[in-house]
C-alpha positions in Angstrom: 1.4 23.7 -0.3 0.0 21.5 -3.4 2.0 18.0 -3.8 3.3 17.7 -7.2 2.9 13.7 -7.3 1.1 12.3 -3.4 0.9 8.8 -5.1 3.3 7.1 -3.2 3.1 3.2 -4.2 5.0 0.9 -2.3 6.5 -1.8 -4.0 4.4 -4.8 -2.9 2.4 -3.4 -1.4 -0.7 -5.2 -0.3 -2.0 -3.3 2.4 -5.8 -2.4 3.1 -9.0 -3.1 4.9 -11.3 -5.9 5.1 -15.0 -5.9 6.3 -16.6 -9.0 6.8 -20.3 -9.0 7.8 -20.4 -10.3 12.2 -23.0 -12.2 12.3 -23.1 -13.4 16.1 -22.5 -17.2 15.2 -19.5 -19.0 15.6 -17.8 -18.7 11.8 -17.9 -14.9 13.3 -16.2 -15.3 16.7 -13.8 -17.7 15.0 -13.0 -14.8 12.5 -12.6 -12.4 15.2 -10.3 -14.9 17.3 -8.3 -15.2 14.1 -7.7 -11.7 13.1 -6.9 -10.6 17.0 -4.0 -13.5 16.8 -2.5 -12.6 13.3 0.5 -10.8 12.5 -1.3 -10.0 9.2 -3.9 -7.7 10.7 -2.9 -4.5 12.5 -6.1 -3.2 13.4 -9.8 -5.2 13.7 -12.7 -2.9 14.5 -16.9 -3.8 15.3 -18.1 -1.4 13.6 -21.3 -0.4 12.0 -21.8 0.2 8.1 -23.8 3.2 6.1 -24.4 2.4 2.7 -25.3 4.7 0.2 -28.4 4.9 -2.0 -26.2 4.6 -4.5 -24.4 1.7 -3.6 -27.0 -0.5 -2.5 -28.6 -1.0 -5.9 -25.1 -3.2 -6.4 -24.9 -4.6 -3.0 -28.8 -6.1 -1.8 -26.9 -8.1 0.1 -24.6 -5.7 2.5 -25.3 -5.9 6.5 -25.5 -3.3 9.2 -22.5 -4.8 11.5 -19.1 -5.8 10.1 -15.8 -6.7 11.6 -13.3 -4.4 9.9 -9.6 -5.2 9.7 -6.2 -3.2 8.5 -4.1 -5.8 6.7 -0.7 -5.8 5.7 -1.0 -9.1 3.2 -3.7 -9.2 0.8 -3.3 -12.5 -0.6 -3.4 -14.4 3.0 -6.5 -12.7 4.2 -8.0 -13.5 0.6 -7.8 -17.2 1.3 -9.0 -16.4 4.6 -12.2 -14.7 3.1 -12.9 -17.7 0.8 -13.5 -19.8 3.8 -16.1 -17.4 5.2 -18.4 -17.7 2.6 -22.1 -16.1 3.8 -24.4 -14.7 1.7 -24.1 -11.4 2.4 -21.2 -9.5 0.9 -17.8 -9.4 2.7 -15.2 -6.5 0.7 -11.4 -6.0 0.3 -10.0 -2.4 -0.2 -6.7 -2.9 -1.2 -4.5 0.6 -0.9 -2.8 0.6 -4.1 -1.7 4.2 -3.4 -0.6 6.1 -0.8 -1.7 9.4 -0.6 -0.4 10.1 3.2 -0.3 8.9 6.3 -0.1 11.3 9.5 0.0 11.2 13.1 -3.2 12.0 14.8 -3.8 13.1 18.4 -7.4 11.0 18.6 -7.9 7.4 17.5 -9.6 6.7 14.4 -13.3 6.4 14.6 -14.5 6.5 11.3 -13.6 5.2 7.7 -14.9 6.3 4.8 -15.0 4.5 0.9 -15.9 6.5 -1.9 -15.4 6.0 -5.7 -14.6 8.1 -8.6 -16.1 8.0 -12.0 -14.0 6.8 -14.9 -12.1 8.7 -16.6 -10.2 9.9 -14.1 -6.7 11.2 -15.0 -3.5 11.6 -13.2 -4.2 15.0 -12.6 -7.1 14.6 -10.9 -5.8 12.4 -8.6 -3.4 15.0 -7.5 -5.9 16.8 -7.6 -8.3 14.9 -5.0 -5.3 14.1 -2.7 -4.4 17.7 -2.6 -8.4 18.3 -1.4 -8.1 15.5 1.1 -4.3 16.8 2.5 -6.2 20.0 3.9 -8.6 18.2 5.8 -6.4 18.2 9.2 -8.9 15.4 10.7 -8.4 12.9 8.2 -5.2 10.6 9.3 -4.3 8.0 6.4 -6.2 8.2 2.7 -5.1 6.6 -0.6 -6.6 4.7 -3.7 -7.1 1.4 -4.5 -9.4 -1.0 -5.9 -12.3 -3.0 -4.1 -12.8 -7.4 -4.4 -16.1 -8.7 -3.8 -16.7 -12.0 -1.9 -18.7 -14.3 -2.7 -18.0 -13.4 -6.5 -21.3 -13.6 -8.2 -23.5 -12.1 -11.1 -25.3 -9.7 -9.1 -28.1 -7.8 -11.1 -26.0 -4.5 -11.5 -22.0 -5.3 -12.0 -20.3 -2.5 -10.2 -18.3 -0.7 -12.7 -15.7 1.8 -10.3 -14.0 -0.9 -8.5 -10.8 -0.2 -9.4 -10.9 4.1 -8.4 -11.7 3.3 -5.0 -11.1 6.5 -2.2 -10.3 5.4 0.8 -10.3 7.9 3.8 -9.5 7.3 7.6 -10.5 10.1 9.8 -9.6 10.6 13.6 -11.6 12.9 16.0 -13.1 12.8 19.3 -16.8 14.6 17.7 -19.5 11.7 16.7 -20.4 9.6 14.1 -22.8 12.3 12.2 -20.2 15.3 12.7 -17.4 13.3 11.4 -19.9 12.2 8.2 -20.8 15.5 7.7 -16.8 16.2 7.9 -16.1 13.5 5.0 -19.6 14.6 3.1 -18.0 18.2 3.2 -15.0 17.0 2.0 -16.6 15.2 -0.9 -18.3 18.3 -2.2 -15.2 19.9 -2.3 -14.0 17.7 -4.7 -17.0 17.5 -7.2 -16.7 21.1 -7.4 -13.2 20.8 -9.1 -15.2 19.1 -11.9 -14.1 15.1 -10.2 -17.1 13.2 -9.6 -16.0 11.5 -6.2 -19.3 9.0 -5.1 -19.5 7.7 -1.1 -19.6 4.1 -1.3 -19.4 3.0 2.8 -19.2 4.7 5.6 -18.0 2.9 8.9 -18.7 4.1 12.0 -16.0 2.8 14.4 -18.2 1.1 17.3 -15.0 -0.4 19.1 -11.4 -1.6 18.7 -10.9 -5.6 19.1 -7.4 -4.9 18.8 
């Protein structure tokens, strides 16, 4: 059955994911050893990232390994973030919106970020999370916006940050049928007329904790 309304925002809520790019040094293993021993982080994850074609043309910068975290306070693990200040791009997806959340029998392996073009109406955000609701694999999806760190004046200024997709998908199949799962999922979308973009893909390599 549709949902009427699926936004379901929390008030203060400040929940999300972080991906910081591991860089086998010791600011890294310091990180990790910092997350794993928070009560702020739920979830961290090694994991491996797939930009898109699209994406990269803002992000040079991005890495192939990240250390991915589910946080439950945004502006503590934003101070955090400042600290670890690399070169290469570290993200916040802050779930602004719930869209639902569901019990799954298999662990989450893979996490998707997509954007949508603006524009975008109420409607058609009903309209995505009705989409996404049918898809039995995936096991948590919202919106939200995206922060950058470092904050800089990159060549292209990324211009969706604030209709970010976020999708969490569970499944025992591997990385490529679960991608073509989400990429399906995707093109279900455009064709109700909603221009939905992937952003990052993370392949879920192992959970830290």
């Amino acid at each position: 059955m549709p949902l009427e309304n699926p936004l379901s925002p929390q008030e203060n809520s400040t929940n999300g994911y972080i991906c910081v790019p591991y860089l086998h040094d010791h600011d890294s293993i310091e990180l990790k050893d910092t997350w794993f021993h928070s009560q702020d982080i739920s979830d961290v994850y090694f994991v491996t990232a797939t930009f898109s074609n699209e994406s990269k043309l803002y992000f040079p910068t991005c890495a192939n390994h990240y250390l991915l975290a589910k946080f439950n306070d945004c502006e503590k693990i934003k101070k955090e973030i400042e600290k670890y200040n690399k070169e290469k791009t570290s993200f916040v997806f802050n779930m602004d919106d719930g869209f639902f959340e569901r019990n799954a029998d298999d662990s989450t392996n893979f996490i998707s970020v997509y954007y949508l073009d603006y524009g975008e109406t109420l409607d058609d955000f009903i309209e995505v999370a009705n989409v996404i609701a049918n898809r039995e694999k995936v096991k948590c999806a919202g919106l939200g916006h995206m922060d950058v760190f470092p904050e800089s004046t990159p060549k292209f200024t990324f211009p969706y940050r604030d209709n970010i997709v976020i999708l969490e998908v569970s499944s025992d199949k591997s990385f490529q049928s679960v991608n073509q799962y989400c990429e399906k999922t995707r093109r279900q979308i455009n064709r109700k007329g909603i221009v939905m973009t992937n952003l990052i893909s993370f392949s879920i390599l192992e959970k830290l904790k």
